[in-house]
Backbone as CSV, one residue per row, in Angstrom:
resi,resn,N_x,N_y,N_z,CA_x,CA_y,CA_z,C_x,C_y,C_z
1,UNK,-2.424,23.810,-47.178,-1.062,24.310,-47.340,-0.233,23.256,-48.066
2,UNK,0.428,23.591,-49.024,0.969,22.698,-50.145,2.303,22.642,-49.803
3,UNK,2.817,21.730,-49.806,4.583,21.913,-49.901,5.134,20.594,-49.665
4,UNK,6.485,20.531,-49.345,7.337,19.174,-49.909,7.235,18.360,-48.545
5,UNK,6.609,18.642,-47.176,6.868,18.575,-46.242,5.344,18.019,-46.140
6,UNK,4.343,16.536,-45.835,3.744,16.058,-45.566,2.605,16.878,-44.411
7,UNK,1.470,17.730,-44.591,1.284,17.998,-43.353,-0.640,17.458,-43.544
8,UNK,-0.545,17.158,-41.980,-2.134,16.482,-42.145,-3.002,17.112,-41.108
9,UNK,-3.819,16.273,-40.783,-4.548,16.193,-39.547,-5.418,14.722,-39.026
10,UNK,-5.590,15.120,-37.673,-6.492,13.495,-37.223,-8.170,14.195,-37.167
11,UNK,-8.728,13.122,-37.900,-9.828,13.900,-38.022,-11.241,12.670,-37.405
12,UNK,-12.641,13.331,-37.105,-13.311,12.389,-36.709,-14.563,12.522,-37.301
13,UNK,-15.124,11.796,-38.012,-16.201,11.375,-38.966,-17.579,12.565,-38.796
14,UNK,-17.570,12.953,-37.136,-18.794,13.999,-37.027,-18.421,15.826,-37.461
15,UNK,-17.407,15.711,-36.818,-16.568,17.092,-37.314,-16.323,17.290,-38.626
16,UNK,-15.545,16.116,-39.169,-15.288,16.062,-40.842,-16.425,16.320,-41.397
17,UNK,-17.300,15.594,-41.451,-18.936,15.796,-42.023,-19.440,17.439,-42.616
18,UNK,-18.851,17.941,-40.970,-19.260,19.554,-41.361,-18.954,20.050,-42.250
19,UNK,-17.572,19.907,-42.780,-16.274,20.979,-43.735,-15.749,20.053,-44.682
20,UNK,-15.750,18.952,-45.382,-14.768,18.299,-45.308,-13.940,18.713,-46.763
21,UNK,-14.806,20.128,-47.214,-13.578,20.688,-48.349,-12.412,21.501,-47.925
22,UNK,-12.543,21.684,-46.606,-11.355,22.545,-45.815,-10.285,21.397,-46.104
23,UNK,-10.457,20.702,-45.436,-9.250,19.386,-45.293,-8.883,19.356,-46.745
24,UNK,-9.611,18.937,-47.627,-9.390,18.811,-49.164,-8.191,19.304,-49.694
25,UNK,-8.877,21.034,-49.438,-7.838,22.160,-49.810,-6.760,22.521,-49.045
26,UNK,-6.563,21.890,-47.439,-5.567,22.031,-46.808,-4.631,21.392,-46.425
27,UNK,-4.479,20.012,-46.860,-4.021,18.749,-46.475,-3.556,18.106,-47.241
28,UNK,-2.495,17.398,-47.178,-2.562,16.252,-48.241,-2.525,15.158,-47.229
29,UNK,-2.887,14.876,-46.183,-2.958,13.891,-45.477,-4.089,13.867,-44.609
30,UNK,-5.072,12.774,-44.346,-5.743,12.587,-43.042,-5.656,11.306,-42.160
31,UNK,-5.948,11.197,-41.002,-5.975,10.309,-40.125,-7.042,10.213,-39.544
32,UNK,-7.830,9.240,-39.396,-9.160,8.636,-39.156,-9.223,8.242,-37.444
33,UNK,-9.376,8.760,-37.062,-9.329,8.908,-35.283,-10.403,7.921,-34.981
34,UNK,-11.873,7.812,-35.589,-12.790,7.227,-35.228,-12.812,5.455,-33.852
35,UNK,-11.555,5.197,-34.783,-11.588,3.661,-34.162,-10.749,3.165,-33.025
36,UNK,-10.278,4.617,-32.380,-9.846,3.922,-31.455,-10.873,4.233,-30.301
37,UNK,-12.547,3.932,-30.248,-13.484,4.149,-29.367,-13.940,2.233,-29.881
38,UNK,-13.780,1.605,-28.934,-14.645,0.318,-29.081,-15.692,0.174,-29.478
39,UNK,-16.620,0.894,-29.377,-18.285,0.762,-29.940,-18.085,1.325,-31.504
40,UNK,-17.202,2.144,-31.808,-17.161,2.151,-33.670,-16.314,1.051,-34.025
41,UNK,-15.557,0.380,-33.330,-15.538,-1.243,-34.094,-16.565,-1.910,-34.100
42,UNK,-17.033,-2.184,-33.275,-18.037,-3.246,-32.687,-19.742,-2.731,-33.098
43,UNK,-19.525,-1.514,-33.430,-21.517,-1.297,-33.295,-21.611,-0.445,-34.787
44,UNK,-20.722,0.601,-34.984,-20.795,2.064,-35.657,-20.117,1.722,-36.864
45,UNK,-19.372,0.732,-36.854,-18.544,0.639,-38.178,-18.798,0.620,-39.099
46,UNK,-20.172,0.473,-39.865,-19.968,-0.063,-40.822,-21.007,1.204,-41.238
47,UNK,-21.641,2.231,-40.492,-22.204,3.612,-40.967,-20.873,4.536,-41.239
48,UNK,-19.830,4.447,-40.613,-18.635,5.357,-40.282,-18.121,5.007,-41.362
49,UNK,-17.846,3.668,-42.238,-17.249,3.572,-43.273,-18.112,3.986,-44.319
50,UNK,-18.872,3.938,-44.647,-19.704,4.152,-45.736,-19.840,5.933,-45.473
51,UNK,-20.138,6.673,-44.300,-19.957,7.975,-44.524,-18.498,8.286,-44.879
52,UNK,-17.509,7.974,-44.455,-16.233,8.221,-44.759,-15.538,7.762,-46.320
53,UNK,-16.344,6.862,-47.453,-16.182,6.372,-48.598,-16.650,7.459,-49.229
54,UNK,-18.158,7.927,-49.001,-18.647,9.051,-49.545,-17.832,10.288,-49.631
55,UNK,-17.386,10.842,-47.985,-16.513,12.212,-48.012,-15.362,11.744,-48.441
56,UNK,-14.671,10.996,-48.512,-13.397,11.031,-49.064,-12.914,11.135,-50.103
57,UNK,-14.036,10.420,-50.776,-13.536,10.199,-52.791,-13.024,11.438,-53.236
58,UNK,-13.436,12.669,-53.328,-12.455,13.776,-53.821,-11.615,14.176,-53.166
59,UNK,-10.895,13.068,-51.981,-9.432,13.608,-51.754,-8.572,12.813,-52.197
60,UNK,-7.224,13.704,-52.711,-6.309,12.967,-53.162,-5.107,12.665,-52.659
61,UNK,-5.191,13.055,-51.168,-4.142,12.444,-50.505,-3.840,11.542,-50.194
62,UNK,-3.108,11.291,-49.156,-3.020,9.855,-48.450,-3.623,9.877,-47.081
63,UNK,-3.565,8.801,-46.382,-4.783,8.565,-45.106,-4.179,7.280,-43.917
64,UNK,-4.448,7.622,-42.874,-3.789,6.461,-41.732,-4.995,6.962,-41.336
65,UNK,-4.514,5.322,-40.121,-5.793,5.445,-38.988,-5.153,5.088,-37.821
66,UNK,-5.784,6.023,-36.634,-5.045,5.701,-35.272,-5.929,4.366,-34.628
67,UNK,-5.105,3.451,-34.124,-6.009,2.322,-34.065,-6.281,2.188,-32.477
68,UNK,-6.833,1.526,-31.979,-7.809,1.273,-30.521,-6.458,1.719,-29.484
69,UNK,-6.506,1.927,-27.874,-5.208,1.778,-27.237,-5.873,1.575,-26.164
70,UNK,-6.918,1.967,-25.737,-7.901,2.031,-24.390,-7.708,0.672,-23.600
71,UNK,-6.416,0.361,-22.502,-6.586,-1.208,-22.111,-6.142,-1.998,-22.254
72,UNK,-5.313,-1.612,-24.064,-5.091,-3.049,-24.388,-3.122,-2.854,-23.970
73,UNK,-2.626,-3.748,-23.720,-1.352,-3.988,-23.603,-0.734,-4.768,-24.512
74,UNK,0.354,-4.504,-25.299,0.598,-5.242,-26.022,1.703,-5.848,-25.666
75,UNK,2.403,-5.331,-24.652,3.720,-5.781,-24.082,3.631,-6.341,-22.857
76,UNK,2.297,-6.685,-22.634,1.664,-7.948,-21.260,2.855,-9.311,-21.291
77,UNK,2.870,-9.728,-20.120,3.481,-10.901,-20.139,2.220,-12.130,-19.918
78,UNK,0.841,-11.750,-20.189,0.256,-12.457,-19.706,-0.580,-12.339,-21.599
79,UNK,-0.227,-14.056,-22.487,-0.838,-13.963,-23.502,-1.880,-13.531,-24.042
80,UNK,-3.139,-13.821,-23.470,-4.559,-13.762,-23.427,-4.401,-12.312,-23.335
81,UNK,-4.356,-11.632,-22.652,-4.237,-10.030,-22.621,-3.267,-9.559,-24.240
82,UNK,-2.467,-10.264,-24.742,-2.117,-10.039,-25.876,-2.777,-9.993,-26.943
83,UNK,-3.449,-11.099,-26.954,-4.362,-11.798,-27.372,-5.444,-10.703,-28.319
84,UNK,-5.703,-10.522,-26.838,-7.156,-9.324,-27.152,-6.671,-8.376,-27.800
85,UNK,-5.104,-7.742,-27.678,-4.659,-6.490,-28.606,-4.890,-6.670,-29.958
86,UNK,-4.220,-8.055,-30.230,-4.727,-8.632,-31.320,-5.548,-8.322,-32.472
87,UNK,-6.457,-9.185,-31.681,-7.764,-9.163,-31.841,-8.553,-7.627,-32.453
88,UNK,-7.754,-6.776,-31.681,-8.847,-5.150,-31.957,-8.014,-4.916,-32.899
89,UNK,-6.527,-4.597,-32.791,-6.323,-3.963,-33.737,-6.176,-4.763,-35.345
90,UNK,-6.491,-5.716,-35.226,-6.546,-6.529,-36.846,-7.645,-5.883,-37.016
91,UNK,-8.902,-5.774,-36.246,-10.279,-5.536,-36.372,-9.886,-4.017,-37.182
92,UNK,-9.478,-3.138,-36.302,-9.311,-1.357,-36.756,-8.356,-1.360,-37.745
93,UNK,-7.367,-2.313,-38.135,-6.395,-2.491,-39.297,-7.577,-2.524,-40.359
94,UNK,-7.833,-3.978,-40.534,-9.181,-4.181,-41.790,-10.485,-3.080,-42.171
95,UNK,-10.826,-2.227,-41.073,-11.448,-1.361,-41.246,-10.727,-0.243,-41.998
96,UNK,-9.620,0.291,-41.735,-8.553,1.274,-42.312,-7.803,0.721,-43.749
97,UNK,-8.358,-0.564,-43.674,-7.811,-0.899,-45.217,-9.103,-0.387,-46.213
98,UNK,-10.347,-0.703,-45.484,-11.702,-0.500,-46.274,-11.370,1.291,-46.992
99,UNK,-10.783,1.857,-46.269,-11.073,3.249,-46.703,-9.450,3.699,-47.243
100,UNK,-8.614,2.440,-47.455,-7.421,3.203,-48.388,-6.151,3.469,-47.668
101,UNK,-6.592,3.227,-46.370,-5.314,3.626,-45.121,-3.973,2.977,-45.374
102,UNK,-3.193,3.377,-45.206,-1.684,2.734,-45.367,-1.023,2.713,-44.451
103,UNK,-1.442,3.390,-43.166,-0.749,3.841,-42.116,-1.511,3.639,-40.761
104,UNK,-1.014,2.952,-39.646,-1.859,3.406,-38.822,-0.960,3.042,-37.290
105,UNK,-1.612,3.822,-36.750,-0.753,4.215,-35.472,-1.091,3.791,-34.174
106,UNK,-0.030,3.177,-33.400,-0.491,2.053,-32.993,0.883,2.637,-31.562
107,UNK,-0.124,2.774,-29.938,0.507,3.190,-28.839,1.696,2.349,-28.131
108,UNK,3.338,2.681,-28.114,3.747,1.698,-27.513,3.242,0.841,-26.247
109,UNK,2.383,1.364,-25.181,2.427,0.871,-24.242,3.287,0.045,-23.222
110,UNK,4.398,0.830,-23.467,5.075,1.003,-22.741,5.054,1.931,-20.730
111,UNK,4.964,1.355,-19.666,4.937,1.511,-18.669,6.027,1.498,-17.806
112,UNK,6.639,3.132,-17.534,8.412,3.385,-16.988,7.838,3.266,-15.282
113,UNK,6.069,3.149,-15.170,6.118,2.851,-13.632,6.152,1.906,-13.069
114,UNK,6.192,0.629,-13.372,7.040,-0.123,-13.326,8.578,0.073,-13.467
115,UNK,8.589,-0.368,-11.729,10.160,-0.299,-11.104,11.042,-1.139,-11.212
116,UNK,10.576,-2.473,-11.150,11.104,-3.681,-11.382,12.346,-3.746,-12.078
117,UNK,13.291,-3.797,-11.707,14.708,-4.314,-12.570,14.456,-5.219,-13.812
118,UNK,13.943,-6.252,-13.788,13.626,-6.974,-14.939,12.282,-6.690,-15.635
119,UNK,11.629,-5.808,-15.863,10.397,-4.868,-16.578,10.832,-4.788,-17.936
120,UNK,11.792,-3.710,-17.637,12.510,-3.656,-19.418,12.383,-4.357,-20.627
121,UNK,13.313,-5.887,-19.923,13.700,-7.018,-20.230,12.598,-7.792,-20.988
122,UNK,11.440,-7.888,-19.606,10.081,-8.435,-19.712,9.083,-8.254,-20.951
123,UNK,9.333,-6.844,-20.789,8.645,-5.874,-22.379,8.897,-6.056,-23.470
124,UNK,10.462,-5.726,-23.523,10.924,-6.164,-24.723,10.101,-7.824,-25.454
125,UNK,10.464,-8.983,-24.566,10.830,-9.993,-24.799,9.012,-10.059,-25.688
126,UNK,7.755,-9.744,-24.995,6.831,-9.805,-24.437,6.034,-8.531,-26.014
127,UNK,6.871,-7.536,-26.115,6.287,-6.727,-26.628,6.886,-7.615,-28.354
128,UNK,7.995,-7.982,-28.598,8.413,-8.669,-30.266,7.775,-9.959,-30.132
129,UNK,7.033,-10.674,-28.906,6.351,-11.631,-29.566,5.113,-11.355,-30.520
130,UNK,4.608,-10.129,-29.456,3.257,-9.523,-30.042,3.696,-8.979,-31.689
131,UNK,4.861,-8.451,-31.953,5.228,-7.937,-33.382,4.953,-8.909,-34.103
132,UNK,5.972,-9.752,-34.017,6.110,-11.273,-35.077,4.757,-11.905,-35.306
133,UNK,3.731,-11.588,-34.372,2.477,-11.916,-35.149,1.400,-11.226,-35.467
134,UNK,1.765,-10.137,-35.298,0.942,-8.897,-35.949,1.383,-8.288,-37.558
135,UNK,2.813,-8.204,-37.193,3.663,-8.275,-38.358,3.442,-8.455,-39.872
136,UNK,3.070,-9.738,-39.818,2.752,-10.290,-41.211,1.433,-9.941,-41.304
137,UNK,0.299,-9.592,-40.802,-0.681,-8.755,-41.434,-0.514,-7.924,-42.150
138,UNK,-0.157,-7.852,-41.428,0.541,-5.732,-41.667,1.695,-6.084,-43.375
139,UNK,2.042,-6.599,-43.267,2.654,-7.184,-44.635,1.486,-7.657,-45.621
140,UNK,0.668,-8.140,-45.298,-0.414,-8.613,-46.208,-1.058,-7.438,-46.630
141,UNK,-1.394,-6.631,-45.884,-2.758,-5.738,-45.815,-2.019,-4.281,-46.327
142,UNK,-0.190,-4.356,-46.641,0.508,-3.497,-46.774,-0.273,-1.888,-46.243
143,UNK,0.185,-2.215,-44.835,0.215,-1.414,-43.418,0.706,-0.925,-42.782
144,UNK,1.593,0.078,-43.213,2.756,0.203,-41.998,2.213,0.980,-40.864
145,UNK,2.794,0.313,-39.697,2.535,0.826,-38.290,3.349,1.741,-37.922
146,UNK,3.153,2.887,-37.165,3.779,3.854,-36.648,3.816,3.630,-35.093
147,UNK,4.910,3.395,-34.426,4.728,2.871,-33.168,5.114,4.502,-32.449
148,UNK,3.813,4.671,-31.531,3.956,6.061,-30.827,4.031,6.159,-29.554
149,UNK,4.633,7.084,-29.151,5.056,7.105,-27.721,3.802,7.934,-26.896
150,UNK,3.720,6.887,-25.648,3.059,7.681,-25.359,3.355,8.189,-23.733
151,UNK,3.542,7.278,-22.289,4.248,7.193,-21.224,5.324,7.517,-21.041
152,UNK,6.109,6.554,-22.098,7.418,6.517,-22.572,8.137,7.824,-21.683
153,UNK,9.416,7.537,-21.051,9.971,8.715,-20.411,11.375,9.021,-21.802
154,UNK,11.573,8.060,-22.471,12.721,7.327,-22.922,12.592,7.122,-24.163
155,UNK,13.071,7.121,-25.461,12.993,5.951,-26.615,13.138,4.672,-26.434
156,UNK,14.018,4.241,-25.314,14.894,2.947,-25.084,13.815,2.219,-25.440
157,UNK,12.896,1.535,-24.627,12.155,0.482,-25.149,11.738,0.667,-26.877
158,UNK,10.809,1.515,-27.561,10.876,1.822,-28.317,11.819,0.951,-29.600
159,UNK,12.488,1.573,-29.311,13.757,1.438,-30.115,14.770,-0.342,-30.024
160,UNK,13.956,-0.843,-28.892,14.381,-2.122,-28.991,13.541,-3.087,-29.525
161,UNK,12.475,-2.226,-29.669,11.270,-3.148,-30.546,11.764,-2.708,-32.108
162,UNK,11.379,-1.762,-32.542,11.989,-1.298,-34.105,13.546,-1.914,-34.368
163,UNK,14.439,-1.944,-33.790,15.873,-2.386,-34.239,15.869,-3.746,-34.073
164,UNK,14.459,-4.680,-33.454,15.045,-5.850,-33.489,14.316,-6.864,-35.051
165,UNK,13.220,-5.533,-35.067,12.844,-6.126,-36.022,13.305,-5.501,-37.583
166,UNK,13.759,-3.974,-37.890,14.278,-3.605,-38.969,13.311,-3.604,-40.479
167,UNK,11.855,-3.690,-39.722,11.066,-3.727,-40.975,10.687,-2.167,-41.699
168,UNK,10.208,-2.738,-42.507,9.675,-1.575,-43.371,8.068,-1.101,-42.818
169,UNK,7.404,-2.318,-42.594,6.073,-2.384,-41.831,5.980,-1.593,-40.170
170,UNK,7.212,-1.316,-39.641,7.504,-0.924,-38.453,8.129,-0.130,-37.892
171,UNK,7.782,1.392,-37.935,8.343,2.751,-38.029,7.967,3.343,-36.416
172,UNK,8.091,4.693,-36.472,7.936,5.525,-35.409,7.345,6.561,-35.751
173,UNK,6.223,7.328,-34.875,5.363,8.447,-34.819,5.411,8.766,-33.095
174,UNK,6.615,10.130,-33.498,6.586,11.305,-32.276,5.499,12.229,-31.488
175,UNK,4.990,11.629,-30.512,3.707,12.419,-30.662,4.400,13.703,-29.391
176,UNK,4.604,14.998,-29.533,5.109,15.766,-29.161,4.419,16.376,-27.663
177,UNK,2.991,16.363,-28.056,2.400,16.514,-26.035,2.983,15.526,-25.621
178,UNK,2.920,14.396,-25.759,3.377,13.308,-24.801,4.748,13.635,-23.922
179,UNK,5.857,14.063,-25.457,6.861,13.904,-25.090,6.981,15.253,-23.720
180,UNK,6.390,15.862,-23.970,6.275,17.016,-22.586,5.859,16.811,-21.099
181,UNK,4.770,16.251,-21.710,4.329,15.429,-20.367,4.895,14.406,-19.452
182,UNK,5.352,13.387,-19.997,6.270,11.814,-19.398,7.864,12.004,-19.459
183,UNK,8.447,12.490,-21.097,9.443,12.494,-20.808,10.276,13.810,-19.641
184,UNK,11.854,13.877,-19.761,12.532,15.014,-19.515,13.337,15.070,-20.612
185,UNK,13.390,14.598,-21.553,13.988,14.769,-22.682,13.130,15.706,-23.704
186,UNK,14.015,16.853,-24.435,13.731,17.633,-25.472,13.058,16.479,-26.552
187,UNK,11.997,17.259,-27.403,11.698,17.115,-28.370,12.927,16.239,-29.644
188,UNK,14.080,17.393,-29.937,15.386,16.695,-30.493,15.778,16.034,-30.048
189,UNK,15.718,15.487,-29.025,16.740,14.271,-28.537,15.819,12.943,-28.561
190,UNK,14.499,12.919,-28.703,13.911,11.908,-29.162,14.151,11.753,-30.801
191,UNK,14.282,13.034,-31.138,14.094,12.948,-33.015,15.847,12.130,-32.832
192,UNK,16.590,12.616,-32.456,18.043,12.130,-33.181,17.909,10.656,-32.783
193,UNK,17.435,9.795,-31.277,17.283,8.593,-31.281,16.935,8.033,-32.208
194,UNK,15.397,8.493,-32.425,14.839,7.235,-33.179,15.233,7.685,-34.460
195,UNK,15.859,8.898,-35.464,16.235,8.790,-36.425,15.469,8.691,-37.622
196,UNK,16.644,7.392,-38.692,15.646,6.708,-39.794,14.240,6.050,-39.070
197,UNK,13.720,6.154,-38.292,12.661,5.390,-37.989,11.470,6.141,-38.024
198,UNK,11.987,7.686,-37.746,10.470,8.706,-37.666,10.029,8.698,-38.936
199,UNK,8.489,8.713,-39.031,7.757,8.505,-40.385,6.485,9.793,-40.127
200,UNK,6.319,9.758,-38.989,4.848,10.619,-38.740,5.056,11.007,-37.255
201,UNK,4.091,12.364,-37.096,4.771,12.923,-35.710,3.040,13.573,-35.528
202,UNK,2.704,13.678,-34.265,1.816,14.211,-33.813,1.809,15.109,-32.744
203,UNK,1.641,16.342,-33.790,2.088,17.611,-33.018,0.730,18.288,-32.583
204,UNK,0.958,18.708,-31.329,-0.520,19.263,-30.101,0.509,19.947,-28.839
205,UNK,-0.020,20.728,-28.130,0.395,21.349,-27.450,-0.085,21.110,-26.163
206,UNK,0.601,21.562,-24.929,0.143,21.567,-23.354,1.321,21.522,-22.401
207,UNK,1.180,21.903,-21.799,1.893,23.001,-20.067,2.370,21.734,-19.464
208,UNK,2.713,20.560,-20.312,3.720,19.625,-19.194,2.730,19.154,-18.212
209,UNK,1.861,19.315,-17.430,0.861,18.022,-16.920,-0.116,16.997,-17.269
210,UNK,-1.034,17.586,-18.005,-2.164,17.048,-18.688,-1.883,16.508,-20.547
211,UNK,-2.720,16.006,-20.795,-2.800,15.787,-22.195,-3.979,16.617,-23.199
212,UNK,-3.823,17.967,-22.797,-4.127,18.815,-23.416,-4.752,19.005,-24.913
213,UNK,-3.982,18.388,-25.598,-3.934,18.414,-27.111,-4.774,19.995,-27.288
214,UNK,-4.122,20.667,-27.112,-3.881,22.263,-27.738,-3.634,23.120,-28.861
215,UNK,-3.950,23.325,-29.436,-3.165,23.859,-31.038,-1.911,24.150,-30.787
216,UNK,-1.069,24.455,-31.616,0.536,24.247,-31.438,0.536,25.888,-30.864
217,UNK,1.366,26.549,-30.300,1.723,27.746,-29.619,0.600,28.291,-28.151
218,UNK,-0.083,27.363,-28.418,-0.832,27.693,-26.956,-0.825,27.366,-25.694
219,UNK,0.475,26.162,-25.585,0.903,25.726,-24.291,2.566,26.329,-24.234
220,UNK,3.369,25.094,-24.115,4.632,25.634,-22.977,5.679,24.378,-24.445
221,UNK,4.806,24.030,-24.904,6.269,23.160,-26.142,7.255,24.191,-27.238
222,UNK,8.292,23.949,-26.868,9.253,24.573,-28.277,9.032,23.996,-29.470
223,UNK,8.978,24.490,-30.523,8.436,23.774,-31.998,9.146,24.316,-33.095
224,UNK,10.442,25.108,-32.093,11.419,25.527,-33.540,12.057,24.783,-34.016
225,UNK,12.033,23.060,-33.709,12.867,21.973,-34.554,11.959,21.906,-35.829
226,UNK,10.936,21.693,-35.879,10.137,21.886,-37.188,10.568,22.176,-38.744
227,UNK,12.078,23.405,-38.301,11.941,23.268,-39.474,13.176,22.403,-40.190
228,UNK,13.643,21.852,-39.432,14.256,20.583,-39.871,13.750,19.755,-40.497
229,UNK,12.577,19.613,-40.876,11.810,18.821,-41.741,10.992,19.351,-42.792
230,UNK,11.547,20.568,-43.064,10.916,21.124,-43.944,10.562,21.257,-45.940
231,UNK,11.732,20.176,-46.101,11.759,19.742,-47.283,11.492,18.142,-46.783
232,UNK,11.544,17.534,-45.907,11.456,15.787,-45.601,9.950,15.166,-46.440
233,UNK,10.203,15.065,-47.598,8.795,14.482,-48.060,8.817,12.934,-47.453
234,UNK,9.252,12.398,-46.858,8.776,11.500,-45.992,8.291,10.762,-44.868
235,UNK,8.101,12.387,-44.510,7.749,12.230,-42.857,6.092,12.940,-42.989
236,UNK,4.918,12.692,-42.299,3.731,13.158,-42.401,3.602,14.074,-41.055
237,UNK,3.532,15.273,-40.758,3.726,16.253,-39.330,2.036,16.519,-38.999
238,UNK,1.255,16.035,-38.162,0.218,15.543,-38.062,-0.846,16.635,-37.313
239,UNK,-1.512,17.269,-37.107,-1.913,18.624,-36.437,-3.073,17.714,-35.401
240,UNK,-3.088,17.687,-34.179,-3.977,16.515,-33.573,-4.378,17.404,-32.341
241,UNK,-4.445,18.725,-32.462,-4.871,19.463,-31.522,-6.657,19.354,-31.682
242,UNK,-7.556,18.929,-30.332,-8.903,18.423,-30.414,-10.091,19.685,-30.516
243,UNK,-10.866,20.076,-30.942,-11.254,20.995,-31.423,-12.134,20.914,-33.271
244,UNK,-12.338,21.957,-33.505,-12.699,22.616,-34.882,-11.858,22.872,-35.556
245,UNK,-12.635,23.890,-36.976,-11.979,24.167,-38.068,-10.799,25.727,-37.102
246,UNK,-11.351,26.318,-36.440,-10.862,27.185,-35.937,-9.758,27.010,-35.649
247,UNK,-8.820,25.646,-34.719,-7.797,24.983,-34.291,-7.272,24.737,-35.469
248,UNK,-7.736,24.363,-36.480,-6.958,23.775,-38.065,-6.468,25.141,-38.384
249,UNK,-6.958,26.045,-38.541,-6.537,27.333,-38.992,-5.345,27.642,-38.461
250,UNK,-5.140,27.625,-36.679,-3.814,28.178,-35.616,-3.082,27.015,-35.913
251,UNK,-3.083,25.733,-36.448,-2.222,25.145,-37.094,-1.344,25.290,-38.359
252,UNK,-2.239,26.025,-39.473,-2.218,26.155,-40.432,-0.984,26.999,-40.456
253,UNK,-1.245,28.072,-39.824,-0.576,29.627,-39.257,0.769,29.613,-38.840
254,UNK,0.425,28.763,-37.738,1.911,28.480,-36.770,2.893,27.704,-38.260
255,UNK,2.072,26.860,-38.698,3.230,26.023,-39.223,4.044,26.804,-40.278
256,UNK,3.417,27.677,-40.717,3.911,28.768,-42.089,5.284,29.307,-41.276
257,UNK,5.241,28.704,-40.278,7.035,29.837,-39.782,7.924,29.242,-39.882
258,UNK,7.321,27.774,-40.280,8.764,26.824,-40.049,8.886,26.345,-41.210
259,UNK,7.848,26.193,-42.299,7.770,25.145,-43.061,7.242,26.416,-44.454
């Protein structure tokens, strides 16, 4: 589906394999899901890139990669645990540069269960050390990160990481199950927070308990803000419902109402 309005999907190296002229002809965007499983950094990587060099060359879109989240904390007050975030995601950065990526998306980890009065505070302080040296990779390797919500009840933290730093390297990606699940805030009232900062949004569906990732109209989310972005050529609206070509299709569909 062609139009002024960025639309993609997250896709994974065994599924892609099957079809991968559907995506071609339907997309101008993909996202490389593969690496946030530890054993395709560490064991699989370097078959996953070389199949993914092959299928990709006749696309002419653009491409992110969602990078590791399983564990790692990046807003630890305890370094060494930083450390290791580090560590993986430079690893899944450099891999996503191998195949052209410009983008890659990266979980606030942010934790509202933590009660603690000074938590907030802690995060913040704890989560922009981890920026300032991740940062300048991401400047080197010209990377921009999409920082996504995922617990998050709130933008607040969020938004005190992005405004303190004001980079170009350091944006926001709405991922819309989430926001159903953790927050009590509408869909729009996260978009008007974070604002200039939304770049990419990951839209999936589900009934407010679980993390579902559903094709869009098959759970309990409203998705008539959508078409507020319907000329935004700078935002990428991401289809991350888990499944087949079948699910790409009820994406395809739904989105024709808004966009």
């Amino acid at each position: 589906m062609k139009g002024k309005l960025k639309t993609g999907s997250g896709i994974f190296y065994d599924l892609f394999k099957v079809n991968p002229c559907f995506y071609y002809e339907n997309y101008e965007h993909l996202e490389i899901q593969d690496f946030i499983a530890p054993e395709n950094i560490d064991i699989h990587a370097g078959k996953i890139i070389k199949g993914y060099q092959k299928l990709l060359a006749p696309f002419k879109g653009t491409l992110s990669l969602h990078g590791p989240f399983q564990d790692l904390f990046l807003g630890s007050m305890d370094r060494q645990e930083q450390n290791l975030a580090l560590n993986r995601l430079s690893k899944a950065m450099l891999l996503g540069s191998e195949l052209g990526c410009t983008t890659m998306v990266v979980h606030s980890c942010f934790n509202p269960l933590m009660k603690y009065p000074t938590y907030l505070g802690n995060w913040v302080e704890s989560a922009i050390w981890f920026w300032e040296r991740f940062l300048p990779l991401c400047a080197r390797k010209n990377m921009v990160i999409v920082l996504e919500n995922i617990m998050d009840r709130t933008p607040t933290a969020m938004l005190h990481v992005l405004k303190n730093f004001k980079s170009p390297y350091l944006r926001a990606c709405l991922d819309t199950g989430h926001v159903n699940i953790f927050s009590r805030l509408p869909v729009t009232e996260w978009i008007d927070s974070l604002g200039g900062y939304l770049a990419h949004f990951h839209v999936h569906d589900n009934h407010g308990i679980e993390d579902e990732h559903l094709p869009v109209g098959r759970g309990d989310i409203d998705f008539s803000w959508l078409s507020m972005f319907k000329d935004d050529k700078k935002i990428v609206l991401l289809n991350e419902a888990q499944g087949s070509i079948k699910e790409e299709r009820v994406f395809l569909e739904f989105i024709k109402r808004f966009i």
